[in-house]
PDB file of N, CA, C and O in Angstrom:
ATOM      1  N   UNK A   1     -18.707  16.220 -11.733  1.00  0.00           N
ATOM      2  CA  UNK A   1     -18.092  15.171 -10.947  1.00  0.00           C
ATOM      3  C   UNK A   1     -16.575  15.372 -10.952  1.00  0.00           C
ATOM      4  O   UNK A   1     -15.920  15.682 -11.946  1.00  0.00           O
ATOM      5  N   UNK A   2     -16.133  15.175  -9.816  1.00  0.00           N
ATOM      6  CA  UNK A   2     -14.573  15.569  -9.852  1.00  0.00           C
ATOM      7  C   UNK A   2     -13.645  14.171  -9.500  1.00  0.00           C
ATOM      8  O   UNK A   2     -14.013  13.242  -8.781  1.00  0.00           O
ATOM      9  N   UNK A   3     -12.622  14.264 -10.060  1.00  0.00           N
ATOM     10  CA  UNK A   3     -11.960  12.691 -10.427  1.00  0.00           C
ATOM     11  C   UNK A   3     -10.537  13.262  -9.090  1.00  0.00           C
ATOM     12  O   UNK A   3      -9.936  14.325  -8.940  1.00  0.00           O
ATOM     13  N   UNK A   4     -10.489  11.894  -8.341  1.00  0.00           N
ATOM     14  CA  UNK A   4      -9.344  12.257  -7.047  1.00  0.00           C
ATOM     15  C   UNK A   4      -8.250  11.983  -8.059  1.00  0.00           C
ATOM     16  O   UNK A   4      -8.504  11.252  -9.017  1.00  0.00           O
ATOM     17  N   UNK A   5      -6.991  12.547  -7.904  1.00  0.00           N
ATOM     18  CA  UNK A   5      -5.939  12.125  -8.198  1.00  0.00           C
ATOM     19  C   UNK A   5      -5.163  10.747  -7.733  1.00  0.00           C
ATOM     20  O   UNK A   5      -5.204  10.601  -6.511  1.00  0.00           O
ATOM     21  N   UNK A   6      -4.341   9.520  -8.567  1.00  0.00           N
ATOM     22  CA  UNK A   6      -4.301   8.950  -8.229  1.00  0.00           C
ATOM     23  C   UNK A   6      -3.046   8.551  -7.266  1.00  0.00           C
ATOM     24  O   UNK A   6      -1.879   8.845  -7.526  1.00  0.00           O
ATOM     25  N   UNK A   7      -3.455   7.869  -6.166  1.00  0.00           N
ATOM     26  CA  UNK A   7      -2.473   7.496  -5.143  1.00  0.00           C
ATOM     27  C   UNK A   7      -0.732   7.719  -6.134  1.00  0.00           C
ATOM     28  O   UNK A   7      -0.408   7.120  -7.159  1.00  0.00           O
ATOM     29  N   UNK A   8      -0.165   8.446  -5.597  1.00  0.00           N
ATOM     30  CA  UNK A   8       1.474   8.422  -5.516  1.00  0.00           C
ATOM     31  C   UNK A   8       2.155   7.456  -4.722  1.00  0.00           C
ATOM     32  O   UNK A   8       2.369   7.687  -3.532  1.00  0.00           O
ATOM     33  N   UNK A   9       2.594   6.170  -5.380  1.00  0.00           N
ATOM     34  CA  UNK A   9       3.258   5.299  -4.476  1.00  0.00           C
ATOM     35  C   UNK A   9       4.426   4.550  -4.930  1.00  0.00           C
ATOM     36  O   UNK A   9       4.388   4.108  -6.078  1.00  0.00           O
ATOM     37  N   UNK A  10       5.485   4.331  -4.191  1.00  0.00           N
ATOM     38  CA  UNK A  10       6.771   3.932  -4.341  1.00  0.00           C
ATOM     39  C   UNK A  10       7.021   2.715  -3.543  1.00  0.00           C
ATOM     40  O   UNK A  10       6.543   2.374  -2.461  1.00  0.00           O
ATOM     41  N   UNK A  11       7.768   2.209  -4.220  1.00  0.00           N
ATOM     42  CA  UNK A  11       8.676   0.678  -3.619  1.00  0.00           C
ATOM     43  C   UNK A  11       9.118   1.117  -2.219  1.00  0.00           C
ATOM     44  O   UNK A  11       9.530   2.276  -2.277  1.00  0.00           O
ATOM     45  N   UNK A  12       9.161   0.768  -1.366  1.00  0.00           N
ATOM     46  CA  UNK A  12       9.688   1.289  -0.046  1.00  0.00           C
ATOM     47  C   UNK A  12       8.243   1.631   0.660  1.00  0.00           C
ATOM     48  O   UNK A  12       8.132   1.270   1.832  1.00  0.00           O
ATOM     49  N   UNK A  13       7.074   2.329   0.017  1.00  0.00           N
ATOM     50  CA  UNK A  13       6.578   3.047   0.921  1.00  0.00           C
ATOM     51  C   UNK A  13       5.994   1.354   1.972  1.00  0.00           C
ATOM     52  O   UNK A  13       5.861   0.179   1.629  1.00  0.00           O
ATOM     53  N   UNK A  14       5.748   2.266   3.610  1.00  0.00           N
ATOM     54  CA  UNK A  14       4.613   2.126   4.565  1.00  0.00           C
ATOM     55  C   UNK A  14       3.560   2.535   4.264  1.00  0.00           C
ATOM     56  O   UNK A  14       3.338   3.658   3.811  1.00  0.00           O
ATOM     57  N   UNK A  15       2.493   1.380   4.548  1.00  0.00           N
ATOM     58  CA  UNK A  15       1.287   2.457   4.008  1.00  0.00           C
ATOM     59  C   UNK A  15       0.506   1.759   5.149  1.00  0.00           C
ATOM     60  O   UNK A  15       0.768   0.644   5.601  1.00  0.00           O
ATOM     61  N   UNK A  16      -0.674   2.731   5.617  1.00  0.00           N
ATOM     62  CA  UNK A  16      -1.551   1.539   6.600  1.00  0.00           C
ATOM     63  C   UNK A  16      -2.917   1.763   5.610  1.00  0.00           C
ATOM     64  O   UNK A  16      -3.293   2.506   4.704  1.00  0.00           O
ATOM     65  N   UNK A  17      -3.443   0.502   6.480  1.00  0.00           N
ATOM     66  CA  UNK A  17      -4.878   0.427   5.141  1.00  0.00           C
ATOM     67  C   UNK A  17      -6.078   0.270   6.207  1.00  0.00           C
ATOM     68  O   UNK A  17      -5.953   0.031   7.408  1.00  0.00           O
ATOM     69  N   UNK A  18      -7.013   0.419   5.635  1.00  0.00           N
ATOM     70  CA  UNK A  18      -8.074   0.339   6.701  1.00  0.00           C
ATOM     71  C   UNK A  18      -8.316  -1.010   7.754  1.00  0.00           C
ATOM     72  O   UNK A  18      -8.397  -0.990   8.982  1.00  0.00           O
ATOM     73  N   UNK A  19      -8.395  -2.078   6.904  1.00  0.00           N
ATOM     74  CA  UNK A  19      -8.953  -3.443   7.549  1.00  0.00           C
ATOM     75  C   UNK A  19      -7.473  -3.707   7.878  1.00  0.00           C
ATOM     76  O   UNK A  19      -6.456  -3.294   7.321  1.00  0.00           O
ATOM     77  N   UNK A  20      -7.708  -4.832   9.365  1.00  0.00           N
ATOM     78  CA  UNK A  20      -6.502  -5.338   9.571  1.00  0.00           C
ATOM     79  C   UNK A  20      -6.360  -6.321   9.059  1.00  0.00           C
ATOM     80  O   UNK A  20      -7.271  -6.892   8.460  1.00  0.00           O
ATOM     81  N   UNK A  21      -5.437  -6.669   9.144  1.00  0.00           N
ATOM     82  CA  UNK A  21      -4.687  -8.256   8.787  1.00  0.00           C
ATOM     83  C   UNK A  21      -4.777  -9.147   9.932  1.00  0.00           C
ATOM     84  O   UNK A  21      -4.419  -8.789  11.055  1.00  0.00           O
ATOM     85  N   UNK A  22      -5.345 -10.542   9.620  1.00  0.00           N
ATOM     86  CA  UNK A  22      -5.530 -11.081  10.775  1.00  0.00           C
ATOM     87  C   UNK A  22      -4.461 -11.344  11.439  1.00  0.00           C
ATOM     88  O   UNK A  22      -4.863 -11.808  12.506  1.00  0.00           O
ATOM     89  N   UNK A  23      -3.202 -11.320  11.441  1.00  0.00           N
ATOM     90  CA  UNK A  23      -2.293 -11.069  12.435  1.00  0.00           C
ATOM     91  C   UNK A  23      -2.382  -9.837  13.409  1.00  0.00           C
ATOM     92  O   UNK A  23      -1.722  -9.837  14.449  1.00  0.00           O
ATOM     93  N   UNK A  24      -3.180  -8.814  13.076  1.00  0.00           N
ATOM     94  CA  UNK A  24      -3.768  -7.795  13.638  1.00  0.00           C
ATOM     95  C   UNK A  24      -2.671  -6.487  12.917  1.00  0.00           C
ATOM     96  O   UNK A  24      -3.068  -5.333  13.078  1.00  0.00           O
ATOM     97  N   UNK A  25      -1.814  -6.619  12.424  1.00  0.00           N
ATOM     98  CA  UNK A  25      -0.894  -5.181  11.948  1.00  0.00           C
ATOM     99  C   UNK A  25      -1.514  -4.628  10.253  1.00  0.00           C
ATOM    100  O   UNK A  25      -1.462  -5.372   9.274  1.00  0.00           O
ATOM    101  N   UNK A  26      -1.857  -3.757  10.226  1.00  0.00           N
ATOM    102  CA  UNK A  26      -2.292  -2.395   9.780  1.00  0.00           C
ATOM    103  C   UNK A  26      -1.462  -1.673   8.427  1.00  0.00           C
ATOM    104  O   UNK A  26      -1.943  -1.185   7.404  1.00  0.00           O
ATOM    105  N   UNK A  27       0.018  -1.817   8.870  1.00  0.00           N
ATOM    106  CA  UNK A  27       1.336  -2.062   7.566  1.00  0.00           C
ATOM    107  C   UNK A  27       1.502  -2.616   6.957  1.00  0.00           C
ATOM    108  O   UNK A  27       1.817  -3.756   7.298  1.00  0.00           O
ATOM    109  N   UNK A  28       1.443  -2.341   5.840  1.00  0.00           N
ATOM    110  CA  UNK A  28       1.990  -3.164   4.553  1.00  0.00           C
ATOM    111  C   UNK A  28       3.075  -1.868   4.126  1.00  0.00           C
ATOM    112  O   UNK A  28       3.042  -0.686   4.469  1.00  0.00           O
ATOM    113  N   UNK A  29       4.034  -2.601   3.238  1.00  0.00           N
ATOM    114  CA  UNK A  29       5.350  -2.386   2.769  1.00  0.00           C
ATOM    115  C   UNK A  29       5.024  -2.622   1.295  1.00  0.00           C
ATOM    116  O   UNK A  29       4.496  -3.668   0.916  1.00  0.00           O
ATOM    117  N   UNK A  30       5.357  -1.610   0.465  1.00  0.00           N
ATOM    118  CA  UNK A  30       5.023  -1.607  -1.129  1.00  0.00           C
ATOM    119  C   UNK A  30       6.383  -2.703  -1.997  1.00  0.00           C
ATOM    120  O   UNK A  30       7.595  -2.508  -2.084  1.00  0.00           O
ATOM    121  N   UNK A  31       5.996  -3.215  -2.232  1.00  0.00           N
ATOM    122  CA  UNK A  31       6.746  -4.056  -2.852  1.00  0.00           C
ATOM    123  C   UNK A  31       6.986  -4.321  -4.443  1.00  0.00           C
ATOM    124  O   UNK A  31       8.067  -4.743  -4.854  1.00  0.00           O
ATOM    125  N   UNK A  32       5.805  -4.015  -5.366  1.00  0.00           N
ATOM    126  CA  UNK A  32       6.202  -4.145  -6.770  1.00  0.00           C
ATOM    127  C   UNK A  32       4.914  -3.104  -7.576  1.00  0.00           C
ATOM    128  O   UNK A  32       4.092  -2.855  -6.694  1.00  0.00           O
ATOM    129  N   UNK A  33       4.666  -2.722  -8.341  1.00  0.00           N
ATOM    130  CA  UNK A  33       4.498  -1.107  -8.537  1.00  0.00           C
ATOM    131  C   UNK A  33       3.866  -2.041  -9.878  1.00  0.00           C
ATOM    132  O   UNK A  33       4.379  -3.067 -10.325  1.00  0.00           O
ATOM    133  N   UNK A  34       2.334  -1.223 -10.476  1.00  0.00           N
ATOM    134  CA  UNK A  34       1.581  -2.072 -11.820  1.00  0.00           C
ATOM    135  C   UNK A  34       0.779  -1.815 -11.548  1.00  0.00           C
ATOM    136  O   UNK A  34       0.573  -1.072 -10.589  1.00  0.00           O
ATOM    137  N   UNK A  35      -0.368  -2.494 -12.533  1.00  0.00           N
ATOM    138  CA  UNK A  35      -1.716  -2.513 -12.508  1.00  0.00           C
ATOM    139  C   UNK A  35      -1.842  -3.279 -11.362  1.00  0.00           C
ATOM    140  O   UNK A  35      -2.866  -2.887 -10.803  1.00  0.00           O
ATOM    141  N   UNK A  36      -1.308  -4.206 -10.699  1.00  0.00           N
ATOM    142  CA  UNK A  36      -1.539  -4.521  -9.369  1.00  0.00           C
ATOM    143  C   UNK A  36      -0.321  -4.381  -8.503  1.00  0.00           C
ATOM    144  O   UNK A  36       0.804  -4.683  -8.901  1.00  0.00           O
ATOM    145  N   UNK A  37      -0.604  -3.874  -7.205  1.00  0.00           N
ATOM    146  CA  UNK A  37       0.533  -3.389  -6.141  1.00  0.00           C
ATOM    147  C   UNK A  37       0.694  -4.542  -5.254  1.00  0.00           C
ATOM    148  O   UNK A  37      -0.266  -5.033  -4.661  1.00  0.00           O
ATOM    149  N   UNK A  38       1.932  -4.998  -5.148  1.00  0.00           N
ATOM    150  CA  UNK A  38       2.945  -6.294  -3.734  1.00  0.00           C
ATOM    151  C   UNK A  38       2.555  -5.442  -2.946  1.00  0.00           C
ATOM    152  O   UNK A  38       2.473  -4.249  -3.236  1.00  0.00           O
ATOM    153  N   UNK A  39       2.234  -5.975  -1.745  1.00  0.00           N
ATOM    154  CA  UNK A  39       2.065  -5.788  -0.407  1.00  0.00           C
ATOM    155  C   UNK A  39       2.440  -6.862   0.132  1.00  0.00           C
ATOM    156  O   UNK A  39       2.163  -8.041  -0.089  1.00  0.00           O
ATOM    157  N   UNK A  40       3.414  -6.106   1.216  1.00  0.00           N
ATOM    158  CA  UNK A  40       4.367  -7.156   2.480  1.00  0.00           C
ATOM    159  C   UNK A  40       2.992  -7.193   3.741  1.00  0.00           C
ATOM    160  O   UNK A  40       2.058  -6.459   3.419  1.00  0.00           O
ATOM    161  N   UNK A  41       2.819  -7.889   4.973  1.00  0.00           N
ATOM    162  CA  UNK A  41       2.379  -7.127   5.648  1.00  0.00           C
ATOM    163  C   UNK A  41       3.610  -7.201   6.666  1.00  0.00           C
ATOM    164  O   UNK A  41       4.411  -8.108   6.892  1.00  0.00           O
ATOM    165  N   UNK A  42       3.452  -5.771   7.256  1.00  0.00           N
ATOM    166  CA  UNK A  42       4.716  -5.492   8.629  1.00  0.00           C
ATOM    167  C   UNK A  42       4.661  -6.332   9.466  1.00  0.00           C
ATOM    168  O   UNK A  42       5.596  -6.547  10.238  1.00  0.00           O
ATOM    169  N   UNK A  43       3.390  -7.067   9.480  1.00  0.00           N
ATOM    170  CA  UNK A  43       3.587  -7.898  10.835  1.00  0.00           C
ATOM    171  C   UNK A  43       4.173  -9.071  11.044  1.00  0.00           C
ATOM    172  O   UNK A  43       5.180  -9.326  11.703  1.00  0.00           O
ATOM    173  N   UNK A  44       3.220 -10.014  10.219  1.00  0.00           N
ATOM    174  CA  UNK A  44       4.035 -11.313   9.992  1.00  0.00           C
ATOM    175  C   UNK A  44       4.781 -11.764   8.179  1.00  0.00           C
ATOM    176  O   UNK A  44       5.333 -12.811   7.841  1.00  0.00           O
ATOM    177  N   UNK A  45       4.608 -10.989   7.664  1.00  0.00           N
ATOM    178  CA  UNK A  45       5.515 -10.766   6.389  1.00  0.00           C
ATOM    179  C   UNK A  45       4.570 -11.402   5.272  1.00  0.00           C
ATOM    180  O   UNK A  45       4.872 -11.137   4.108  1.00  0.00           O
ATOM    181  N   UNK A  46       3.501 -12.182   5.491  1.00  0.00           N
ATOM    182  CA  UNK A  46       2.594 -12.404   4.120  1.00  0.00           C
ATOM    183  C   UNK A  46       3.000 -11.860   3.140  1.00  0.00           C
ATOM    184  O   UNK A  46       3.732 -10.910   3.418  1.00  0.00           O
ATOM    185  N   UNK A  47       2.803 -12.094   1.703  1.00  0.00           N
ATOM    186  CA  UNK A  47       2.608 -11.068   0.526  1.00  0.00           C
ATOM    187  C   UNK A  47       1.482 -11.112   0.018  1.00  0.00           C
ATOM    188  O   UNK A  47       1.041 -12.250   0.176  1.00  0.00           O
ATOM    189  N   UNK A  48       0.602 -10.316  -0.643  1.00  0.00           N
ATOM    190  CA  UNK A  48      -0.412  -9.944  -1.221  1.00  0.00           C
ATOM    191  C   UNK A  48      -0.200  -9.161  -2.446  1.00  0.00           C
ATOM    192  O   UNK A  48       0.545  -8.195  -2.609  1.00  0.00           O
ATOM    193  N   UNK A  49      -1.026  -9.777  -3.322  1.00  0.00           N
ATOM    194  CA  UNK A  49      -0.674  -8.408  -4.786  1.00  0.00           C
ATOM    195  C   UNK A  49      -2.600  -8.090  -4.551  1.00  0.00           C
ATOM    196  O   UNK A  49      -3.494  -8.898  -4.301  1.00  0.00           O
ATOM    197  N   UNK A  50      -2.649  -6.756  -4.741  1.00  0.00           N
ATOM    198  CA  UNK A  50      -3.769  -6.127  -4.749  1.00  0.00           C
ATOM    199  C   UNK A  50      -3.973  -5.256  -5.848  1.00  0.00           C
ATOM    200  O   UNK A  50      -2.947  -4.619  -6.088  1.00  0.00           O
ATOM    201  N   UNK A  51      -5.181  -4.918  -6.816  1.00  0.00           N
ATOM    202  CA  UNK A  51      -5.204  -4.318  -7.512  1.00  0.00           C
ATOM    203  C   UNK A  51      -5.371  -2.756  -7.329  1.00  0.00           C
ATOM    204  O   UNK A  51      -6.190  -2.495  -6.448  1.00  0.00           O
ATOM    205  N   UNK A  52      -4.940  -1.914  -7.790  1.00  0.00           N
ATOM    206  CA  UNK A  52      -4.424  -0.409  -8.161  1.00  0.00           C
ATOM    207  C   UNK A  52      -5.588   0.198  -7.185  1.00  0.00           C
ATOM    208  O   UNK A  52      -5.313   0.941  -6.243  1.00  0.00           O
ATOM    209  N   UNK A  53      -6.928  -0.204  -7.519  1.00  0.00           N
ATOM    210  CA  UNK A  53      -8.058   0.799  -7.301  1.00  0.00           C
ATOM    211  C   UNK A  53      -8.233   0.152  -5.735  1.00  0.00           C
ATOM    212  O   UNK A  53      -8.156   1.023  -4.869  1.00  0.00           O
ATOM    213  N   UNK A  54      -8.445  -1.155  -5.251  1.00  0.00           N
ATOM    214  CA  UNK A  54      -8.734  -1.678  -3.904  1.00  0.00           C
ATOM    215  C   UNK A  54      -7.406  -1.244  -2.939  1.00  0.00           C
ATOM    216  O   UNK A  54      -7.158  -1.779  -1.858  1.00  0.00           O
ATOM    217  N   UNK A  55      -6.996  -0.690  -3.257  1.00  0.00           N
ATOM    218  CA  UNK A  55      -5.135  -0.234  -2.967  1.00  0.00           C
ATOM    219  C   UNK A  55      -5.960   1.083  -2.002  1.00  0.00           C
ATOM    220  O   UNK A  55      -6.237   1.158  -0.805  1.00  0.00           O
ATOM    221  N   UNK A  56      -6.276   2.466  -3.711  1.00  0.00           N
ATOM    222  CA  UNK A  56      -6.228   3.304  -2.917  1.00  0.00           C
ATOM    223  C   UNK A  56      -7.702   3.688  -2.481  1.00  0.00           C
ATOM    224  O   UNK A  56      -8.140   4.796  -2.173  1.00  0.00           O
ATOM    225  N   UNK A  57      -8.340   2.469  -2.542  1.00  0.00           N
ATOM    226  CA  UNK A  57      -9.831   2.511  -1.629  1.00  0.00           C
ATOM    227  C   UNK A  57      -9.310   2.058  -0.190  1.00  0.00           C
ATOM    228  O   UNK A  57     -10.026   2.597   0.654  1.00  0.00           O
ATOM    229  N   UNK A  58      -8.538   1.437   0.269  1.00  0.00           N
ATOM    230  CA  UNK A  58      -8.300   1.239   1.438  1.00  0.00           C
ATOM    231  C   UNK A  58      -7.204   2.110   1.882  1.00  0.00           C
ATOM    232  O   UNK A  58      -7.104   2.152   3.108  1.00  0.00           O
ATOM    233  N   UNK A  59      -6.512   2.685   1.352  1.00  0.00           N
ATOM    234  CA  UNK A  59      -5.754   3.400   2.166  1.00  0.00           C
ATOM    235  C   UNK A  59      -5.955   4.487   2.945  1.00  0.00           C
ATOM    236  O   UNK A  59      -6.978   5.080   2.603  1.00  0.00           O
ATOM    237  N   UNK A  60      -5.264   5.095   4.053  1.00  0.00           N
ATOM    238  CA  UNK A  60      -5.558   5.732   4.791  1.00  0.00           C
ATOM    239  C   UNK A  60      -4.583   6.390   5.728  1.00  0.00           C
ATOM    240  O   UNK A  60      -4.836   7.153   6.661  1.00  0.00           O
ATOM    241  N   UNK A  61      -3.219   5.874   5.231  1.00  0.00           N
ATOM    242  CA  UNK A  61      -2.383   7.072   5.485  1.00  0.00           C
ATOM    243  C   UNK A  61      -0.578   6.259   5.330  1.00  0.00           C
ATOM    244  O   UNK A  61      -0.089   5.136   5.455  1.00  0.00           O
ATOM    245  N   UNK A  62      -0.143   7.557   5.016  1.00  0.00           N
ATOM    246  CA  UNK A  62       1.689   6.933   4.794  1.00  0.00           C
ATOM    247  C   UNK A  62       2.080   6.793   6.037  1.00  0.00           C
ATOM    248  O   UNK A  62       1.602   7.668   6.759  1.00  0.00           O
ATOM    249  N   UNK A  63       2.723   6.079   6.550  1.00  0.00           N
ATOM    250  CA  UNK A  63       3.543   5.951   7.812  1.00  0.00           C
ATOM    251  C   UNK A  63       4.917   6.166   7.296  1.00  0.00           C
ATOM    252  O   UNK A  63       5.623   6.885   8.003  1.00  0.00           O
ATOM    253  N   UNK A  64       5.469   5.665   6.153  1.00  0.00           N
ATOM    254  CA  UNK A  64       6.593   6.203   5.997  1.00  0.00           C
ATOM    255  C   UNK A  64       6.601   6.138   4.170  1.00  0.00           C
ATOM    256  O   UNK A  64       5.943   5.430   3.408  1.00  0.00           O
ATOM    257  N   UNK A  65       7.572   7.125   3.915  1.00  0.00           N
ATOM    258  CA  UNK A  65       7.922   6.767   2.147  1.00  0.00           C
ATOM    259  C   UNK A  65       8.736   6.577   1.608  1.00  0.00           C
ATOM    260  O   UNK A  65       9.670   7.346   1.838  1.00  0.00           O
ATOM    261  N   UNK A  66       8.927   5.741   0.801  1.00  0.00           N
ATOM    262  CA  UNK A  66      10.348   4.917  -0.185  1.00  0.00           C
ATOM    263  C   UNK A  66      10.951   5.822  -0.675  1.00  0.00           C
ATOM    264  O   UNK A  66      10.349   6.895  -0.627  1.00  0.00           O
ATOM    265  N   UNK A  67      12.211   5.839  -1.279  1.00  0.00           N
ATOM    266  CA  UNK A  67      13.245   6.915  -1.621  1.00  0.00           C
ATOM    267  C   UNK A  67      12.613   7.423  -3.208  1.00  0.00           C
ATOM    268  O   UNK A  67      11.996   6.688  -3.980  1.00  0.00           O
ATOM    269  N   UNK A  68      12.938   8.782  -3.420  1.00  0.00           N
ATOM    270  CA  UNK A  68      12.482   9.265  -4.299  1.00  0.00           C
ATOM    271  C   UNK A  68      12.588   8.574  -5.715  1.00  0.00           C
ATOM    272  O   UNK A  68      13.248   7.536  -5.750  1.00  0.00           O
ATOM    273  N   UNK A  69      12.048   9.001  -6.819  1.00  0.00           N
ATOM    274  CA  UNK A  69      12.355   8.012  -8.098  1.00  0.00           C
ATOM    275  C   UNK A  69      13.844   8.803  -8.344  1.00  0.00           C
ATOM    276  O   UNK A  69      14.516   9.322  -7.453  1.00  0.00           O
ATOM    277  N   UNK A  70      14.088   8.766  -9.410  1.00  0.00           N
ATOM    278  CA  UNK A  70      15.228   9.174 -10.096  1.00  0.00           C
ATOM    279  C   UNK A  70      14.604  10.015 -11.439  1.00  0.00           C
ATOM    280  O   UNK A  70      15.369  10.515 -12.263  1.00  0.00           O
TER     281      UNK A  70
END
């Protein structure tokens, strides 16, 4: 059995996720970094904290990425 590596994600990033948001936008904006990840959504600005693993079960692609760490 082979184990995926886990999602690489930064404060800043765009990320789109599978299901929409009932405002209908697709973006969320990474917002606070843990065992559970802030999510903005792009559309109408909600926040959501989601946990680590439902994160990178829904994801499905970077639209854009937050500035490198240091």
């Amino acid at each position: 059995m082979t184990v995926a590596a886990p999602l690489e994600l930064r404060i800043g990033d765009l990320l789109r996720l599978r299901k929409k948001h009932p405002c209908g936008s697709r973006a969320w904006a990474v917002v606070r970094l843990g065992a559970d990840i802030g999510l903005v959504c792009d559309g109408c600005r909600h926040r959501i904290l989601m946990d680590r693993l439902d994160v990178e079960r829904r994801f499905t692609e970077y639209l854009a990425r937050g500035p490198e760490p240091e």
